[in-house]
C-alpha positions in Angstrom: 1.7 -14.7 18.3 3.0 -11.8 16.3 1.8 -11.7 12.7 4.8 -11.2 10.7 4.8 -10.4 6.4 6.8 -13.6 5.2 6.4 -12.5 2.0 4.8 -10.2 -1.0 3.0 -12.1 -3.4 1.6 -10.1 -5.7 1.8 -6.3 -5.8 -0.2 -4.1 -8.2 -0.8 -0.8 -8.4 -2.3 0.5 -5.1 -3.0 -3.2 -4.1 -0.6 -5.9 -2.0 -1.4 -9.8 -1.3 1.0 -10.4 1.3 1.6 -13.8 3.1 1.6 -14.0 6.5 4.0 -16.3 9.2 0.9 -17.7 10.7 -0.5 -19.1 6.9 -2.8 -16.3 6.3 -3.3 -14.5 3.4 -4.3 -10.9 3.0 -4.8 -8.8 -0.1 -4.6 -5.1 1.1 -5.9 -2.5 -1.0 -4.8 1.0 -0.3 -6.2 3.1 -3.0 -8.8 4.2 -1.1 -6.9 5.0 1.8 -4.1 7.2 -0.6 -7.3 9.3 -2.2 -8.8 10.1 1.1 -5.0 11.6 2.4 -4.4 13.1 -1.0 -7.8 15.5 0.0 -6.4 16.0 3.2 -4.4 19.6 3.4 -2.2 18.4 6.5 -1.7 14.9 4.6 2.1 15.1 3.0 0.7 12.3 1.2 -1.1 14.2 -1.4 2.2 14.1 -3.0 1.5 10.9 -3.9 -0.4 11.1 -6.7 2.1 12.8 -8.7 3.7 11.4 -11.4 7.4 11.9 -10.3 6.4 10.1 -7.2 4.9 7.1 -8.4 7.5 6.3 -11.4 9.8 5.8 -8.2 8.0 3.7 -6.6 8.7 1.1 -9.2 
């Protein structure tokens, strides 16, 4: 079966609960993931941090 987002539940900063087509719910948290490619110098990610970036994002 392919696992397919049905729907955001919640979504805070850095963190998602998303429900799933199969009835499975998974909070994801991607702060940590974000700080480790900000460090990165071949990351384009590092952008993200910036606060032009994340006001968008909203």
């Amino acid at each position: 079966m392919i696992h397919l987002v049905k729907e955001i539940r919640e979504a805070v900063p850095f963190c998602l609960t998303l429900f799933f087509n199969t009835g499975e719910v998974v909070r994801v948290d991607m702060e940590g993931k974000l700080r480790e490619w900000s460090v990165s110098r071949t990351a384009s990610s590092g952008n993200c941090w910036t606060p032009i970036i994340l006001s968008r994002s909203g």
